[in-house]
DOVEX-688121 format. One record per atom (N, C-alpha, C): y, x, z; residue in three letters; residue number from 1; atom name. Coordinates in steps of 0.1 Angstrom, whole numbers, plus 5000, padded with zeros to 4 digits. Atoms other than C-alpha are relative to their C-alpha. Example, Ala and Ser with C-alpha at 12.3 -4.5 7.8 and 13.67 -1.06 7.14 Angstrom:
# DOVEX-688121
     py     px     pz     r     k    a
   4988   5009   5000   ala     1    N
   4955   5123   5078   ala     1   CA
   5012   5009   5000   ala     1    C
   4989   4991   5000   ser     2    N
   4989   5137   5071   ser     2   CA
   5011   4992   5008   ser     2    C
//
This chain:
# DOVEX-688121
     py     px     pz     r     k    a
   5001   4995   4986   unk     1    N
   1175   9428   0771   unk     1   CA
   5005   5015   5000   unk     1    C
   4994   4986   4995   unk     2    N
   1194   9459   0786   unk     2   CA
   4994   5003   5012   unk     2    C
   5008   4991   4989   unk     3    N
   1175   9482   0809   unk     3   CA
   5009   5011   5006   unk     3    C
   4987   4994   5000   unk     4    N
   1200   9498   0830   unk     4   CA
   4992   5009   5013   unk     4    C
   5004   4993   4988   unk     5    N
   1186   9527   0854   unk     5   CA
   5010   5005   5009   unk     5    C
   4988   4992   4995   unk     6    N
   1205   9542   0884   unk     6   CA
   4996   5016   5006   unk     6    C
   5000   4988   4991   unk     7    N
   1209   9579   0900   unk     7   CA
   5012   5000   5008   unk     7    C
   4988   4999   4992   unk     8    N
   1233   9584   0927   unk     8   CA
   4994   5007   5014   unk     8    C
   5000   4995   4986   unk     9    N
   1242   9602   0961   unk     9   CA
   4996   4991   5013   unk     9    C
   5004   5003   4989   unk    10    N
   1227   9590   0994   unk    10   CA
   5009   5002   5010   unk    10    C
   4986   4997   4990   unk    11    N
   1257   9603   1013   unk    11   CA
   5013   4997   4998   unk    11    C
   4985   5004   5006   unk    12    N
   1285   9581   1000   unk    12   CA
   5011   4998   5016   unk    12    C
   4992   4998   4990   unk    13    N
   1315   9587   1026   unk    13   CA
   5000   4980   5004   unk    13    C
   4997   5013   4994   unk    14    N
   1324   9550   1046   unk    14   CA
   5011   4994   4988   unk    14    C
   4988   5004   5011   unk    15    N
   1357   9546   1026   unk    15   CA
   4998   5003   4985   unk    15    C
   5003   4999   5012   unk    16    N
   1338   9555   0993   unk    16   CA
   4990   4987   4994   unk    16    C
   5008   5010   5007   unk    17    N
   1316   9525   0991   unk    17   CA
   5007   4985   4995   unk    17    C
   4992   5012   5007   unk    18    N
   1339   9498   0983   unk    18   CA
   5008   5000   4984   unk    18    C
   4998   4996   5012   unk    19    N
   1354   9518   0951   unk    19   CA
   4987   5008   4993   unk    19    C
   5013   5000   5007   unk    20    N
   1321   9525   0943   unk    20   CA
   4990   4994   4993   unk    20    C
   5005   5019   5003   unk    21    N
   1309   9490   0944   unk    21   CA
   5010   4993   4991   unk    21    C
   4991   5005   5008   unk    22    N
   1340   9478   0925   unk    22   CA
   4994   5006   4986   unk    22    C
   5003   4992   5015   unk    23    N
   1330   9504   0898   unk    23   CA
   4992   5000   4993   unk    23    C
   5019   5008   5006   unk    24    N
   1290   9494   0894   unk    24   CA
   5008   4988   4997   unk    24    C
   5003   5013   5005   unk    25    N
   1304   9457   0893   unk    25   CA
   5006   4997   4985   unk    25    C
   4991   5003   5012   unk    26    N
   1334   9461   0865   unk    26   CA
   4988   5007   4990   unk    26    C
   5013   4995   5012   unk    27    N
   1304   9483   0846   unk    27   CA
   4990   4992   4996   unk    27    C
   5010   5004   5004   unk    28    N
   1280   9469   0849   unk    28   CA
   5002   4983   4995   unk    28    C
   4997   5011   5006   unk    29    N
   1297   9433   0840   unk    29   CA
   5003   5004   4983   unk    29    C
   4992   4997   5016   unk    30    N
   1311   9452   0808   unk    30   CA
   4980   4997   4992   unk    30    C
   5010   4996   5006   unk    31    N
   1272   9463   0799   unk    31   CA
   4990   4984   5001   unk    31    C
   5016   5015   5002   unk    32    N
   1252   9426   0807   unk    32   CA
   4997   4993   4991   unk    32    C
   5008   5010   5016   unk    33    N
   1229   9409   0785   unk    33   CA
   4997   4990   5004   unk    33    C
   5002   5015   4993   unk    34    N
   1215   9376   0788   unk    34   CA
   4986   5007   5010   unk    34    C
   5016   4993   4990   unk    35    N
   1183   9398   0802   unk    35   CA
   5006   5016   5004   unk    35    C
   5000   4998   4993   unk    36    N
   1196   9419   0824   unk    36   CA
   4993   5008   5010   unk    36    C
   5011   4999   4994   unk    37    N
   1168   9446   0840   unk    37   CA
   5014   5013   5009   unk    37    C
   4993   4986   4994   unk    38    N
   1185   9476   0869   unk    38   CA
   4987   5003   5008   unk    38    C
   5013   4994   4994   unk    39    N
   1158   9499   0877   unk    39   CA
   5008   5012   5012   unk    39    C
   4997   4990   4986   unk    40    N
   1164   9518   0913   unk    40   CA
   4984   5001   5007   unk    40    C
   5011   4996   4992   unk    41    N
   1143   9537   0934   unk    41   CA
   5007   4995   5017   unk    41    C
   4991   5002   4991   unk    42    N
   1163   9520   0965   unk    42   CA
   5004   5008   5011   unk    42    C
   5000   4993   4989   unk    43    N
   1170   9547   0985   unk    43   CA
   5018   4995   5002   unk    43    C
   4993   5006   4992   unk    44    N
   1202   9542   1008   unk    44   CA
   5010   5007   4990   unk    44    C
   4989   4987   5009   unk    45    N
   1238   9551   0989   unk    45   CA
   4997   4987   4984   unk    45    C
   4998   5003   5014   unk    46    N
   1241   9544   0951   unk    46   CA
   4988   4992   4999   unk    46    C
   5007   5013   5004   unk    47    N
   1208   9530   0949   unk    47   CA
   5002   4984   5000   unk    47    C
   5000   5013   4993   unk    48    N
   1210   9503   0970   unk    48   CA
   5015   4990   4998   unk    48    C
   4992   5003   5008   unk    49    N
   1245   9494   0957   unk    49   CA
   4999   4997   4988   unk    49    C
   5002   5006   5012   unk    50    N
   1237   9491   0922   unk    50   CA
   4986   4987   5000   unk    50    C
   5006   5012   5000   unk    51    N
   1205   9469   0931   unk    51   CA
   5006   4989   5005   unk    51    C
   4993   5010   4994   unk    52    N
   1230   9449   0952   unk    52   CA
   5007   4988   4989   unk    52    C
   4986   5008   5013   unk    53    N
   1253   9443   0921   unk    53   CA
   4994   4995   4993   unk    53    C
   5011   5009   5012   unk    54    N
   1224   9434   0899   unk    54   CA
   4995   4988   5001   unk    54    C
   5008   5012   5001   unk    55    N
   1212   9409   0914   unk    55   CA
   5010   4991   5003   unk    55    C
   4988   5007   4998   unk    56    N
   1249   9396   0924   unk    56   CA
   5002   4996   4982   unk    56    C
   4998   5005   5014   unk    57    N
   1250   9395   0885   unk    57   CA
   4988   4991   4996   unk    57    C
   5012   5009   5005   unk    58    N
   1222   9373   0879   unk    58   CA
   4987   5008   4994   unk    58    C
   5004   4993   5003   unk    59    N
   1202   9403   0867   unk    59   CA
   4988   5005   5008   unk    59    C
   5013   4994   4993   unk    60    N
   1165   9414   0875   unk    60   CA
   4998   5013   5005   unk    60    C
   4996   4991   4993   unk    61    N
   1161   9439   0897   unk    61   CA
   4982   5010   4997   unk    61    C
   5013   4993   4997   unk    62    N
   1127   9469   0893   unk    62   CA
   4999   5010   5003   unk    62    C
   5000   4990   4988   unk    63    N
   1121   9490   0920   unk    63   CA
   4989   5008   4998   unk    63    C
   5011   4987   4993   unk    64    N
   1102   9521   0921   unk    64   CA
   5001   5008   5010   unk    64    C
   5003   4999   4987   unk    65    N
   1090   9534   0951   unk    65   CA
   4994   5016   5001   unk    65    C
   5008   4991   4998   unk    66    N
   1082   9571   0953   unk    66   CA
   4989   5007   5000   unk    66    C
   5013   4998   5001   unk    67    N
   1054   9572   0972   unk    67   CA
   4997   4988   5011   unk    67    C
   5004   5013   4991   unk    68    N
   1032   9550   0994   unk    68   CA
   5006   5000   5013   unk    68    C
   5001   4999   4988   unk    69    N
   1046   9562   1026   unk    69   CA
   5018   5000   4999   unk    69    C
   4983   4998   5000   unk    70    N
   1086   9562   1014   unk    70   CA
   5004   4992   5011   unk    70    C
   4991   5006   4995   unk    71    N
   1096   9535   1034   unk    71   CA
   4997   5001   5018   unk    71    C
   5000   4995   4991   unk    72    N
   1080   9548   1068   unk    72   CA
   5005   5010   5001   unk    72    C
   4994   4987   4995   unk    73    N
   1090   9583   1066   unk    73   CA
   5012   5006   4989   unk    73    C
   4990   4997   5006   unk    74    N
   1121   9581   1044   unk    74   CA
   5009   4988   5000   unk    74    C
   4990   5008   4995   unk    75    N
   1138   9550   1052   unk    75   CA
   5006   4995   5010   unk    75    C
   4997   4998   4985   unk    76    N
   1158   9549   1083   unk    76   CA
   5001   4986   5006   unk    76    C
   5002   5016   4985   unk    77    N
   1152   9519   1113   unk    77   CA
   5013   4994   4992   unk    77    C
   4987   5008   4996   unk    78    N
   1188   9509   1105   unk    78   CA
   5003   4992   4982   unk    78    C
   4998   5008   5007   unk    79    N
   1187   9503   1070   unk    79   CA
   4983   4992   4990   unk    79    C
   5015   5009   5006   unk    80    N
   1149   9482   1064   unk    80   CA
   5003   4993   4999   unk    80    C
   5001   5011   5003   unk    81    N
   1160   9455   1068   unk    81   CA
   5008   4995   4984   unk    81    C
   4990   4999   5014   unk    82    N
   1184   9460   1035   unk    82   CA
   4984   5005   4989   unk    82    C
   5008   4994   5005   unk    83    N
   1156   9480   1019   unk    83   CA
   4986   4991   4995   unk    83    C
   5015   5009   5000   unk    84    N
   1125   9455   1027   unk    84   CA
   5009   4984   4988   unk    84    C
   4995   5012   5008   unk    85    N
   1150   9423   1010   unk    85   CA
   5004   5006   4986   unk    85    C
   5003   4993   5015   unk    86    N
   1156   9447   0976   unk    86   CA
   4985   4998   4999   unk    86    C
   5012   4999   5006   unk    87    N
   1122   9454   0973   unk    87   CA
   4996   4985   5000   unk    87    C
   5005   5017   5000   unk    88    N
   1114   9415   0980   unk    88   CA
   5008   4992   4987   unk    88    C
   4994   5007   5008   unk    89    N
   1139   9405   0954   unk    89   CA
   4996   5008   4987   unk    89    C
   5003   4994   5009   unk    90    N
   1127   9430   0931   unk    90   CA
   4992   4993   4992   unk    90    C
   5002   5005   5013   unk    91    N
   1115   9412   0897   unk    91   CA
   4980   5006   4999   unk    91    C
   5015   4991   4999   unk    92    N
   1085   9443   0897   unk    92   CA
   5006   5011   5009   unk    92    C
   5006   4989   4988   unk    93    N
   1077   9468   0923   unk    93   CA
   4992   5009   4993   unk    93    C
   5009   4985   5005   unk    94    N
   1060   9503   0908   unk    94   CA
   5002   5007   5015   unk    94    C
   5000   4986   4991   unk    95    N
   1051   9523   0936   unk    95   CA
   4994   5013   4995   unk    95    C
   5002   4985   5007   unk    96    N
   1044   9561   0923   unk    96   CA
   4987   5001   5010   unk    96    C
   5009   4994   4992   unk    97    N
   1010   9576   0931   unk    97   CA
   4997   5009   5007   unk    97    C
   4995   4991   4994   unk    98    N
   1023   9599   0954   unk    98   CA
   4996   4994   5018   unk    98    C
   5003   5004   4987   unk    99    N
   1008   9597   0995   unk    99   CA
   5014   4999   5007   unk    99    C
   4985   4995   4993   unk   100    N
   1039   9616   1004   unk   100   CA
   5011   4999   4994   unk   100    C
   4987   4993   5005   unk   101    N
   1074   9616   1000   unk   101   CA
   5003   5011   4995   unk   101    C
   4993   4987   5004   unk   102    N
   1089   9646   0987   unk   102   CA
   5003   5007   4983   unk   102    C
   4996   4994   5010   unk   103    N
   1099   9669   0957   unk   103   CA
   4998   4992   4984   unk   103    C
   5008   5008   5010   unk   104    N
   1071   9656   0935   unk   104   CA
   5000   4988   4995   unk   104    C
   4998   5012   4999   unk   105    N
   1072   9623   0945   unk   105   CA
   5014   4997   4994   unk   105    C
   4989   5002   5007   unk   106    N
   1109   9620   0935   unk   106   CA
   5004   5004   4989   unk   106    C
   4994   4999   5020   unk   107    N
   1110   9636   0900   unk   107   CA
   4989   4993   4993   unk   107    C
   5012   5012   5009   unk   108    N
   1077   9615   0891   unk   108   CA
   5010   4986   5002   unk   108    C
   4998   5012   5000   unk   109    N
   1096   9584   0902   unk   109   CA
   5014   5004   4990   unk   109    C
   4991   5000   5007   unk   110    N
   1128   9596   0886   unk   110   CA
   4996   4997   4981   unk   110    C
   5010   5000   5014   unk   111    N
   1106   9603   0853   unk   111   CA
   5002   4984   4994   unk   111    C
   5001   5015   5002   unk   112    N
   1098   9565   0854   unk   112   CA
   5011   4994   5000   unk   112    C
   4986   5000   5003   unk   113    N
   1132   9561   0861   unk   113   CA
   5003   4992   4987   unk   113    C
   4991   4997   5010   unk   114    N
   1143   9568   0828   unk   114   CA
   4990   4998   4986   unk   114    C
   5008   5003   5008   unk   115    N
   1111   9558   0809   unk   115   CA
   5005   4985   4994   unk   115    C
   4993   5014   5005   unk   116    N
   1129   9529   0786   unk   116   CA
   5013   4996   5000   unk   116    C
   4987   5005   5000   unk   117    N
   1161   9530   0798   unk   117   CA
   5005   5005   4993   unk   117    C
   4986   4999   5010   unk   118    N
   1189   9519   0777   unk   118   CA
   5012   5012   5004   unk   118    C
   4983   4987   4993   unk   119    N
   1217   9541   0800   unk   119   CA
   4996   4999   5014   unk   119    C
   5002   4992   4988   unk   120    N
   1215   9557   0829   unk   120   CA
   5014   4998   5010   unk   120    C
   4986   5005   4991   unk   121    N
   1243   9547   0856   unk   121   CA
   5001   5014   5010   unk   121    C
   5000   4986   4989   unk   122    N
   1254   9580   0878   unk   122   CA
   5011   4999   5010   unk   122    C
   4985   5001   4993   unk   123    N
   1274   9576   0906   unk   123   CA
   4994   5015   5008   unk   123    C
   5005   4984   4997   unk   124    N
   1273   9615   0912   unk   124   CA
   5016   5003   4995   unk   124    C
   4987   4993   4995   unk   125    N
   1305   9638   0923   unk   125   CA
   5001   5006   4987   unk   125    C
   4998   4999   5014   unk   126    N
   1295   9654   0888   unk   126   CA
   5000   5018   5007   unk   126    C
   5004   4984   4999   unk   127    N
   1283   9689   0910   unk   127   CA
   4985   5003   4994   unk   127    C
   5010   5001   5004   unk   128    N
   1257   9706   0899   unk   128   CA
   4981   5001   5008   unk   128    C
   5008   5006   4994   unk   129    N
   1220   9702   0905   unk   129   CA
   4993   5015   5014   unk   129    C
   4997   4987   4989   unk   130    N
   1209   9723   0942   unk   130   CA
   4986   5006   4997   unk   130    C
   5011   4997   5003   unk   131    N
   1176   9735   0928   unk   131   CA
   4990   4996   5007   unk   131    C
   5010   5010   4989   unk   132    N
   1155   9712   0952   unk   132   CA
   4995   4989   4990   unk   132    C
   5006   5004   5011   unk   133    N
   1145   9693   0923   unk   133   CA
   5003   4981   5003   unk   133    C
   5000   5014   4997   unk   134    N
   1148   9653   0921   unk   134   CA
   5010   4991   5005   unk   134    C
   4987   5002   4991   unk   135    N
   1185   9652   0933   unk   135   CA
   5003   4992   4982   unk   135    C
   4991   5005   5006   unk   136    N
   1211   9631   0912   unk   136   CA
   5006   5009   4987   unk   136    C
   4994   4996   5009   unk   137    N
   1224   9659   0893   unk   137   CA
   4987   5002   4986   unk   137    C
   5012   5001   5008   unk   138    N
   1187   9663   0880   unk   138   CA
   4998   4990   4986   unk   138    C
   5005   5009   5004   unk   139    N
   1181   9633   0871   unk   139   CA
   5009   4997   4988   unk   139    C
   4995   4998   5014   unk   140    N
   1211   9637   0846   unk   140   CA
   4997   5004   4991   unk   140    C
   5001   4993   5009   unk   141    N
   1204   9666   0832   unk   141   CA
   4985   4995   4993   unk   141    C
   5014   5007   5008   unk   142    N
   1166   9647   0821   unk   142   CA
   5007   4993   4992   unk   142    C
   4995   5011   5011   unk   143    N
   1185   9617   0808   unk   143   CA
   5004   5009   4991   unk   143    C
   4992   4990   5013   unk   144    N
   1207   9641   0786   unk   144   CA
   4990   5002   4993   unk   144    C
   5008   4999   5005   unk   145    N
   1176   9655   0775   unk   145   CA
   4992   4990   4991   unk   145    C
   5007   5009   5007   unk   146    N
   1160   9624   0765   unk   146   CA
   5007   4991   4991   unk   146    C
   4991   5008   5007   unk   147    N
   1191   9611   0749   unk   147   CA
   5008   4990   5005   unk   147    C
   4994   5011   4986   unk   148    N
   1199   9585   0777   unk   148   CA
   5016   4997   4999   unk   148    C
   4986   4999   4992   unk   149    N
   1233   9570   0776   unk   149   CA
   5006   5000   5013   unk   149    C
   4994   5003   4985   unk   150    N
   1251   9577   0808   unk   150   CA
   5018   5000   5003   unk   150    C
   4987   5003   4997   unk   151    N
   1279   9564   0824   unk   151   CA
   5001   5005   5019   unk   151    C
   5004   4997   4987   unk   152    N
   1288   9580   0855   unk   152   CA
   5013   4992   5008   unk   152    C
   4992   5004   4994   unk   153    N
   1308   9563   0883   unk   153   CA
   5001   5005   5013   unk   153    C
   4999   4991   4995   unk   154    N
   1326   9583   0902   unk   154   CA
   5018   4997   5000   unk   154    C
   4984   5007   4998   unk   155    N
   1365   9566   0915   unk   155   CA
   5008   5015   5005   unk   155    C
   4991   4984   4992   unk   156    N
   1393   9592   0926   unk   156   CA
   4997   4998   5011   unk   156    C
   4994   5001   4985   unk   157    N
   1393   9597   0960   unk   157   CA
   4985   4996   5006   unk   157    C
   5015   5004   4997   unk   158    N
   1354   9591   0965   unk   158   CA
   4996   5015   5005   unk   158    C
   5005   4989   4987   unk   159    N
   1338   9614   0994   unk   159   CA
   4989   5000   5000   unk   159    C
   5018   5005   4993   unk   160    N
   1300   9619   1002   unk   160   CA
   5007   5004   5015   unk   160    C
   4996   4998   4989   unk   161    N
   1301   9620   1036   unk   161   CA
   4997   5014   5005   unk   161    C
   4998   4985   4997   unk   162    N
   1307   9656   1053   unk   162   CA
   5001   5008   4988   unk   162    C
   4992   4986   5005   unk   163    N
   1324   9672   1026   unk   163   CA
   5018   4995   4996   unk   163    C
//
Protein backbone atom coordinates (compact mmCIF):
# COMPACT_ATOMS: atom_id res chain seq x y z
CA UNK A 1 0.00 0.00 0.00
CA UNK A 2 1.13 3.67 -0.95
CA UNK A 3 -0.25 6.52 1.02
CA UNK A 4 -0.08 9.45 -1.22
CA UNK A 5 -1.02 12.92 0.57
CA UNK A 6 -1.82 16.22 -1.34
CA UNK A 7 -1.07 20.11 -0.79
CA UNK A 8 -1.88 22.52 -3.35
CA UNK A 9 -3.21 26.08 -4.31
CA UNK A 10 -6.97 26.86 -4.18
CA UNK A 11 -6.54 29.46 -6.87
CA UNK A 12 -5.52 27.44 -9.83
CA UNK A 13 -6.07 29.92 -12.99
CA UNK A 14 -8.98 28.37 -15.66
CA UNK A 15 -6.40 27.33 -18.29
CA UNK A 16 -4.12 25.76 -15.43
CA UNK A 17 -6.38 22.95 -14.47
CA UNK A 18 -6.23 20.71 -17.36
CA UNK A 19 -2.10 20.66 -17.26
CA UNK A 20 -2.49 20.20 -13.77
CA UNK A 21 -4.78 17.27 -14.06
CA UNK A 22 -2.71 15.76 -16.76
CA UNK A 23 0.31 16.02 -14.30
CA UNK A 24 -1.55 14.33 -10.96
CA UNK A 25 -2.78 11.58 -13.58
CA UNK A 26 0.79 10.72 -15.46
CA UNK A 27 2.18 10.81 -11.47
CA UNK A 28 0.24 9.49 -9.88
CA UNK A 29 -0.14 6.48 -12.55
CA UNK A 30 3.83 6.23 -12.27
CA UNK A 31 3.49 6.02 -8.22
CA UNK A 32 0.27 3.19 -7.94
CA UNK A 33 0.19 0.20 -5.92
CA UNK A 34 -2.29 -2.41 -6.00
CA UNK A 35 -3.55 -0.43 -2.59
CA UNK A 36 -3.69 2.76 -3.57
CA UNK A 37 -4.68 5.39 -0.45
CA UNK A 38 -4.74 9.73 -1.56
CA UNK A 39 -5.34 11.58 1.49
CA UNK A 40 -6.88 15.34 0.78
CA UNK A 41 -8.41 17.72 2.87
CA UNK A 42 -10.80 18.59 -0.31
CA UNK A 43 -10.76 22.06 -0.37
CA UNK A 44 -11.49 23.49 -4.00
CA UNK A 45 -8.05 23.67 -6.48
CA UNK A 46 -5.43 20.92 -6.07
CA UNK A 47 -7.26 19.12 -3.58
CA UNK A 48 -10.13 18.34 -5.29
CA UNK A 49 -8.17 17.36 -8.46
CA UNK A 50 -5.99 14.97 -6.97
CA UNK A 51 -9.07 13.20 -5.13
CA UNK A 52 -10.68 13.34 -8.54
CA UNK A 53 -7.63 11.35 -10.13
CA UNK A 54 -7.51 8.86 -7.34
CA UNK A 55 -10.45 7.56 -7.49
CA UNK A 56 -10.36 7.77 -11.57
CA UNK A 57 -7.41 5.35 -10.78
CA UNK A 58 -9.16 2.82 -8.84
CA UNK A 59 -7.57 4.21 -5.66
CA UNK A 60 -9.07 4.95 -2.19
CA UNK A 61 -9.71 8.15 -1.41
CA UNK A 62 -9.27 9.70 2.85
CA UNK A 63 -10.58 12.83 3.49
CA UNK A 64 -9.91 15.10 6.33
CA UNK A 65 -12.03 17.67 7.12
CA UNK A 66 -10.67 20.56 9.18
CA UNK A 67 -13.18 21.34 11.24
CA UNK A 68 -16.87 20.53 11.87
CA UNK A 69 -18.16 23.64 10.31
CA UNK A 70 -15.61 23.55 7.00
CA UNK A 71 -18.13 22.80 4.57
CA UNK A 72 -20.73 25.61 5.74
CA UNK A 73 -18.41 28.39 6.20
CA UNK A 74 -15.58 27.39 3.82
CA UNK A 75 -17.01 25.68 0.97
CA UNK A 76 -18.62 27.79 -1.60
CA UNK A 77 -22.68 27.17 -2.85
CA UNK A 78 -21.11 26.46 -6.25
CA UNK A 79 -18.76 23.89 -5.59
CA UNK A 80 -20.89 21.22 -2.77
CA UNK A 81 -22.07 19.53 -4.82
CA UNK A 82 -18.34 18.41 -6.07
CA UNK A 83 -17.25 18.52 -2.46
CA UNK A 84 -20.39 16.55 -0.69
CA UNK A 85 -19.58 13.43 -3.73
CA UNK A 86 -15.64 13.36 -2.58
CA UNK A 87 -16.41 13.21 0.80
CA UNK A 88 -19.23 10.39 -0.05
CA UNK A 89 -16.65 8.43 -2.08
CA UNK A 90 -14.19 8.89 0.51
CA UNK A 91 -12.91 5.25 1.78
CA UNK A 92 -12.57 7.24 5.54
CA UNK A 93 -13.67 10.57 6.57
CA UNK A 94 -11.49 12.22 9.75
CA UNK A 95 -12.97 15.32 10.59
CA UNK A 96 -10.41 17.39 12.94
CA UNK A 97 -11.63 18.53 16.39
CA UNK A 98 -11.76 21.93 15.48
CA UNK A 99 -15.59 23.92 15.77
CA UNK A 100 -14.07 26.46 13.46
CA UNK A 101 -12.37 26.77 10.40
CA UNK A 102 -9.24 28.66 10.46
CA UNK A 103 -5.44 28.80 11.08
CA UNK A 104 -5.50 26.07 13.69
CA UNK A 105 -7.86 24.02 12.10
CA UNK A 106 -5.79 23.82 8.89
CA UNK A 107 -2.21 23.00 10.24
CA UNK A 108 -3.88 20.30 12.72
CA UNK A 109 -5.54 18.85 9.60
CA UNK A 110 -2.45 19.31 7.51
CA UNK A 111 -0.45 17.55 10.50
CA UNK A 112 -2.71 14.55 9.87
CA UNK A 113 -2.11 15.14 6.44
CA UNK A 114 1.21 13.90 6.50
CA UNK A 115 0.95 11.44 9.54
CA UNK A 116 1.99 8.16 7.40
CA UNK A 117 2.41 9.36 4.29
CA UNK A 118 4.58 7.77 1.88
CA UNK A 119 5.03 11.27 -0.44
CA UNK A 120 3.60 14.24 -0.37
CA UNK A 121 2.18 15.51 -3.90
CA UNK A 122 2.50 19.55 -4.18
CA UNK A 123 0.99 21.26 -6.84
CA UNK A 124 2.38 24.67 -5.47
CA UNK A 125 4.00 27.67 -7.75
CA UNK A 126 7.07 26.72 -5.47
CA UNK A 127 6.68 30.53 -3.59
CA UNK A 128 7.30 30.82 -0.37
CA UNK A 129 5.13 30.32 2.60
CA UNK A 130 2.90 33.94 3.55
CA UNK A 131 3.27 33.53 7.27
CA UNK A 132 -0.68 32.82 7.75
CA UNK A 133 0.28 29.37 8.60
CA UNK A 134 -1.46 26.19 6.94
CA UNK A 135 -0.94 27.44 3.30
CA UNK A 136 0.69 24.96 0.74
CA UNK A 137 4.11 26.24 1.05
CA UNK A 138 3.71 25.18 4.80
CA UNK A 139 2.71 22.20 4.45
CA UNK A 140 6.03 21.50 2.47
CA UNK A 141 8.24 22.80 4.52
CA UNK A 142 6.71 20.07 7.50
CA UNK A 143 6.97 17.26 5.06
CA UNK A 144 10.72 18.15 4.46
CA UNK A 145 10.96 18.09 8.00
CA UNK A 146 9.53 14.86 8.59
CA UNK A 147 11.37 13.36 5.66
CA UNK A 148 8.28 13.07 3.33
CA UNK A 149 9.03 12.42 -0.26
CA UNK A 150 7.57 15.14 -2.38
CA UNK A 151 6.84 15.52 -5.75
CA UNK A 152 5.63 18.76 -6.74
CA UNK A 153 3.42 19.42 -9.80
CA UNK A 154 3.69 22.41 -11.19
CA UNK A 155 3.45 22.45 -15.61
CA UNK A 156 5.05 25.58 -17.41
CA UNK A 157 2.66 28.01 -18.06
CA UNK A 158 0.39 27.19 -14.88
CA UNK A 159 -1.31 30.48 -13.38
CA UNK A 160 -3.25 30.75 -9.91
CA UNK A 161 -5.70 32.89 -10.80
CA UNK A 162 -4.95 36.83 -10.43
CA UNK A 163 -1.40 36.79 -10.73
Amino acid sequence: MVTIAVTGHIDLADEAVGPIRAGLRDLLAELRDDALVGRSCLARGADTLFAEEILSLGGSLSAIIPSRDYREAVVRPADLTEFDALRDAAAEVTVMPYEHAGRAAYEAANRCLLQGADRLVAVWDGRAPTGRGGGTADTVAAARLAGVAIDVVWPPGALRSGT
